[in-house]
C-alpha positions, 0 to 999 in steps of 0.5 A, spaced: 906 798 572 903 792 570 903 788 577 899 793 583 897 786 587 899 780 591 893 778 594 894 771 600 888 767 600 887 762 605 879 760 603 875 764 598 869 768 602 868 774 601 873 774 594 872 777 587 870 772 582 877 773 579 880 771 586 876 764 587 878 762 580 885 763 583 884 760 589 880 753 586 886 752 580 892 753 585 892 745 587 897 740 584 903 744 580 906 738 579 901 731 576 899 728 582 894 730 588 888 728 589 882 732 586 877 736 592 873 743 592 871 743 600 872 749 604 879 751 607 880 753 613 884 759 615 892 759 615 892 760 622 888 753 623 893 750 618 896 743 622 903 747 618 902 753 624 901 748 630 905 742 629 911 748 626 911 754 629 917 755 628 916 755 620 910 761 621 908 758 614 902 763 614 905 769 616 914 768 615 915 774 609 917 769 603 924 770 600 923 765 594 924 767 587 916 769 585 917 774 592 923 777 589 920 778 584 914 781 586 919 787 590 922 789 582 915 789 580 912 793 585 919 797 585 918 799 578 925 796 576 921 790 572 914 790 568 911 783 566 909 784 557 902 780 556 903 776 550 897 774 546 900 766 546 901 765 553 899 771 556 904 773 561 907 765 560 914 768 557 916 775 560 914 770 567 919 764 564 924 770 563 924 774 570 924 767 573 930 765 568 926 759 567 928 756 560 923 754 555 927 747 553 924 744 560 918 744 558 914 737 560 907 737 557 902 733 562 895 730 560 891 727 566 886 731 570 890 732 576 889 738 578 882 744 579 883 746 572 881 739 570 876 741 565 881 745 561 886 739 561 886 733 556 890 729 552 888 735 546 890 740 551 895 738 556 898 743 561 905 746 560 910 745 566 916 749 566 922 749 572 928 751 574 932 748 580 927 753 585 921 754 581 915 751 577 911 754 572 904 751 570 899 753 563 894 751 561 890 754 555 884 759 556 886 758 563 884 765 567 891 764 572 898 761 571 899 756 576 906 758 580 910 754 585 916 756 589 921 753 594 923 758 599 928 757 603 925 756 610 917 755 608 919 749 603 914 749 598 910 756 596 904 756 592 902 763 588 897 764 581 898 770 577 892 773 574 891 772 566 887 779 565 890 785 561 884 789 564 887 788 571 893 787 570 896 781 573 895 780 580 900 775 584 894 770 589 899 767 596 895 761 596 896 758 603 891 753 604 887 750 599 894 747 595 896 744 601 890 739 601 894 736 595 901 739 597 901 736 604 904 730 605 901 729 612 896 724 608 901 721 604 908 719 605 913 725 606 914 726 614 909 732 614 912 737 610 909 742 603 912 737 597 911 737 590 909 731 587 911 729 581 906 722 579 904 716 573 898 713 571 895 710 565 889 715 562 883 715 559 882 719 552 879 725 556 885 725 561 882 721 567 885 715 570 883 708 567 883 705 574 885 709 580 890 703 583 894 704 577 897 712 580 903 712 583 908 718 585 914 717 582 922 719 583 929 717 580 928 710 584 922 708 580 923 704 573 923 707 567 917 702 564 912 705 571 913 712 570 910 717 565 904 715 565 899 721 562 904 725 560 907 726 553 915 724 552 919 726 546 927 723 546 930 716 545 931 711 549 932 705 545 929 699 548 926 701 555 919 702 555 915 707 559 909 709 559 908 716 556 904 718 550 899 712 552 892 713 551 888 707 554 881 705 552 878 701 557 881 697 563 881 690 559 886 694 554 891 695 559 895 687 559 895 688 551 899 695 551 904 695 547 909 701 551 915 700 545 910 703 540 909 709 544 916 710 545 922 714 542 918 719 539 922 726 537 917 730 536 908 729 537 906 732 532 901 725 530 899 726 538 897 733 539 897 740 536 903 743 540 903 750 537 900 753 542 906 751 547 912 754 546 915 749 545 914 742 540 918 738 547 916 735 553 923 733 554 925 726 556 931 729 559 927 735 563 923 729 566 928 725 569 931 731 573 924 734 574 923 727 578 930 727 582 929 734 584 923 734 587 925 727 591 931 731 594 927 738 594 922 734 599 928 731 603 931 738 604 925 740 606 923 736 611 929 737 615 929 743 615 922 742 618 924 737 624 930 741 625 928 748 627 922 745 630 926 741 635 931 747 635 925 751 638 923 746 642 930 746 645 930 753 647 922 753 649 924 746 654 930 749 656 933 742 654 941 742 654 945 741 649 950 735 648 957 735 650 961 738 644 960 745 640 953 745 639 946 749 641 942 742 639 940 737 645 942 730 645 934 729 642 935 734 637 941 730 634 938 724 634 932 729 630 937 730 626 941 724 624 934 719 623 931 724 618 937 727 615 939 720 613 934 720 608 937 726 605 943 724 604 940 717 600 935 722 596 941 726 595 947 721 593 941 716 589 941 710 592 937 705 589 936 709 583 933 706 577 938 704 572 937 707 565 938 701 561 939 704 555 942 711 552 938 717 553 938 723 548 932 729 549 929 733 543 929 740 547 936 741 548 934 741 555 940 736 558 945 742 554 942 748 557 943 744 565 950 743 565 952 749 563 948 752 570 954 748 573 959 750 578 965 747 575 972 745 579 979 746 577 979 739 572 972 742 569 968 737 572 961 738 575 955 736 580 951 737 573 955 734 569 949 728 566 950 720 564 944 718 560 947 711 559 947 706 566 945 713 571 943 720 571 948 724 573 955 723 572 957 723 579 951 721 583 951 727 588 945 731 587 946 738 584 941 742 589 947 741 595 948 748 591 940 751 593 938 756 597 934 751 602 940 747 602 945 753 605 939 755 609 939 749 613 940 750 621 947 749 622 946 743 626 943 739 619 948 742 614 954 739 619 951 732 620 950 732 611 956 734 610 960 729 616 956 723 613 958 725 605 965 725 607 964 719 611 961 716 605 965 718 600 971 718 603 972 712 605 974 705 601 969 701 605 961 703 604 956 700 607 952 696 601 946 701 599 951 706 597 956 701 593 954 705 587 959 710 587 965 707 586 972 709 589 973 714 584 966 717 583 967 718 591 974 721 590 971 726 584 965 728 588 970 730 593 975 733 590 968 737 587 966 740 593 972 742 595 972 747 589 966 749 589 963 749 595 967 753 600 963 751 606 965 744 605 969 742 612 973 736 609 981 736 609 984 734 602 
């Protein structure tokens, strides 16, 4: 069997030399966290276990797809092929049914394996709607991030050592220094990141105010700084494939030249990826997903922590057919509020311009759509004013998002219908026009059967 361990680590005392290069790479999946080494204290000193106990972020048997797959693995039902090209990278992309066409290729130094990533070796993220996947060349682990349904986001690595055989690492502290959003914004819950900045030629930042986090609201001409971008986009700038020499460069960037590129052969040897993309289309979904997985995850987290504190306080429920006290609602409603923004993308940035990827990656999305009976989906894409078609977020369809409380998922699905029902919507949601609101709902009404909503 080529998979015999799945090791947690919380800090990296007393491990194999193997195990603590796992643990110093598993921070920052996705292109912005903060770059530190210091000690990490023991899961059960995580603020995760005493701010959320109901959550058990350390010890809560995970559920997510890499923990599946370790069952079939260590059930003898899958074996993980070793590549010389890769590694484990391409048997890993097919159990986890994670398609090459996404493929994002990202050069700043935003992660522990700083000193293998550059503008020459840039690191190689590909996901799915619930996975992320990260490799760098001559790395010793790939980097893995799951989304489990309760805990939000987990981190594991597996192990690039045909000696060893390949061994999943549980990361639950040291990635959360850059994963947790207690620092940052987030509401206190593990996050992806997904972030811009303009880099230097060895991958660093030329000036550390000039990295932001990014998502489906910021403008096109701020994102993708320190990444390289291929597809068209017309005349709209953005700031990908853009090296910067010093500070004094910046206000003379011409971004237009830097665009519209099918290919990066003139950039950066792509031979050794799987791919010769780093899809502008697979960007664009990248960003939205992450803004809505987060959300999702933060009311989870609220929700079930003020469900716990019900039953611990004795506090008694509201009037009406709920278990949930009068402050858990409340809870509920003020954080749920900014899931269903993420989720129905309000103040999304405008595309400006028609969009076409090079990976095949927009073709690949929409055929994971469920369609209704008129042949209309969640996934169906724009690419000319908007990303999706029908602004309602495709992630309605996810694990997380079924496994919400009861309580959370009733109050999205009462304020969807309430939003999108009617002909008289409150001005931040006045992108979606009657018509879309209609055919969002006629779509959930076929394909999402627990959708409570009368025709």
């Amino acid at each position: 069997m080529l998979f015999r361990k799945f090791t947690v680590s919380a800090g990296w005392g007393g491990r194999s030399t193997r195990h603590a290069t796992a643990a110093l790479v598993a921070v920052a999946l996705l292109a912005g966290g903060a770059l530190t080494t210091s000690a990490v204290p023991l899961a059960a000193q995580l603020r995760y276990e005493r701010e959320y106990p109901s959550i058990e972020y350390s010890t809560r048997t995970r559920t997510d797809r890499v923990a599946q797959l370790r069952d079939r693995i260590e059930g003898g039902m899958v074996e993980l092929a070793f590549e010389e090209r890769g590694g484990y990278l391409t048997a890993l992309l097919e159990q986890l049914d994670i398609s090459v066409s996404s493929q994002t290729l990202v050069f700043t130094r935003t992660s522990l394996q700083a000193r293998q990533i550059s503008p020459r070796r840039p690191r190689a993220i590909y996901f799915n709607d619930d996975v992320y996947v990260a490799w760098v060349q001559g790395s010793e682990v790939i980097e893995i991030s799951a989304v489990d349904p309760v805990m939000g986001g987990v981190f594991y690595t597996l192990g690039q050592d045909t000696a060893d055989a390949g061994d999943f690492v549980i990361e639950t502290g040291l990635c959360l220094e850059c994963h947790d959003s207690y620092g940052l914004t987030g509401g206190g819950a593990p996050r992806h990141l997904v972030g811009s900045m303009l880099p230097d030629a060895s991958g660093r930042a030329v000036y550390h105010e000039g990295w932001r986090l990014t998502d489906d609201r910021t403008p096109l001409r701020e994102r993708w700084g320190g990444w390289y971008v291929t597809g068209t986009h017309g005349d709209v700038t953005h700031r990908g494939n853009v090296i910067v020499s010093s500070p004094e460069d910046v206000s003379g960037l011409d971004f237009a030249a830097t665009g519209n590129r099918e290919e990066l052969s003139d950039l950066v040897d792509t031979s050794p990826y799987l791919s010769g993309h780093s899809d502008i289309v697979a960007l664009l979904v990248l960003e939205h997903q992450v803004h809505v997985q987060n959300e999702i995850t933060r009311l989870g987290y609220d929700a079930r922590t003020s469900l716990y504190h019900d039953e611990v306080e004795g506090r008694s429920p509201a009037p009406g057919d709920t278990r949930a006290s009068a402050e858990t609602l409340q809870v509920i409603a003020t954080v749920g509020e900014g899931l269903i923004r993420a989720m129905l993308l309000v103040d999304e940035a405008p595309l400006e311009a028609n969009i076409e990827g090079t990976s095949g990656f927009a073709e690949q999305f929409e055929l994971r759509g469920v369609p209704d009976n008129q042949g209309r989906s969640l996934r169906d894409l724009n690419l000319r004013r908007r990303l999706f078609e029908y602004p309602l977020s495709y992630l309605i369809y996810s694990r997380s998002f079924d496994a919400l409380p009861g309580e959370a998922k009733a109050f999205v699905y009462r304020r969807l219908a309430e939003l999108l029902g009617g002909d008289d919507r409150p001005e931040d949601y006045a992108h979606i026009s009657e018509a879309q609101g209609r055919a969002i709902l006629d779509i959930l009404r076929d394909t999402k059967p627990d959708f409570p909503v009368s025709r």
